[in-house]
N, C-alpha and C positions, 0 to 999 in steps of 0.2 A: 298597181303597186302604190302604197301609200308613202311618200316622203313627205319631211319637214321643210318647212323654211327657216332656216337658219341665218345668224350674223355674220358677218364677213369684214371686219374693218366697221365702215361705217354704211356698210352698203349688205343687200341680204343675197342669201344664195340657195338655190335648190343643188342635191348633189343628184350627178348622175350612176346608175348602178354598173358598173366593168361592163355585165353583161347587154348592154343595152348599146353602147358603146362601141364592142365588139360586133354586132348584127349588124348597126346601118353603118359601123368602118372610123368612126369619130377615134382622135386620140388627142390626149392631153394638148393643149396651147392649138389645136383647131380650131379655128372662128365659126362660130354660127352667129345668122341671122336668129332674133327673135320677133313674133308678130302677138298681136293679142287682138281678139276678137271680143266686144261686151257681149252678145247678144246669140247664140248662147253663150255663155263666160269658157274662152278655149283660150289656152297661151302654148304658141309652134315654136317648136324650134328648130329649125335645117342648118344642114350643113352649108358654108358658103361655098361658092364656086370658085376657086381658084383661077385669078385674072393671068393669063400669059401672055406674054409680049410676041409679036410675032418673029420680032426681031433674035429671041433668046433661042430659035433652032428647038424648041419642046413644043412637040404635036401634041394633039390632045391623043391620041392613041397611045404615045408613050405615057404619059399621064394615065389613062388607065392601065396599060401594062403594070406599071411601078406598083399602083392602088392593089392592084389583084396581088403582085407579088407579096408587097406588105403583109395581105391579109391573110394569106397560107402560111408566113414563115414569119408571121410577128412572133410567136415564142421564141423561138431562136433568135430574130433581132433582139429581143427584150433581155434576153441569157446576154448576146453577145454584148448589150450597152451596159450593162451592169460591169463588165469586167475592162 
């Protein structure tokens, strides 16, 4: 898929397509790591790992529970934050 780069403030930005978004689980205000390689010219971008405290009682398995849930019933969260 071909995208632009565009302006942003004073700073430039690539946009992401919904559906791209949607496949690897990313949403709006999610942090990703970016890397850039010169040689051949590649620029990554992953998603970060969210740091948990041990101390806060969230396993990493509920961590995935929640991520799964998100991602079967994001339309419906999406309906229900709109209202």
């Amino acid at each position: 898929m071909l995208q632009k780069v565009i302006r942003v403030g004073n700073s430039s930005a690539v946009t992401i397509p919904r559906e791209f978004l949607e496949e690897v689980g990313l949403m709006v205000g999610d942090r990703i790591e970016i890397a850039v390689r010169k040689k051949p010219i590649k620029i990554e971008i992953m998603p970060r790992k969210k740091i948990l405290r041990k101390s806060s009682g969230i396993t990493p398995s509920f961590v995935l529970s929640v991520d799964e849930f998100i991602r079967q019933y994001r339309p419906v969260l999406e309906e229900l934050a709109k209202r």
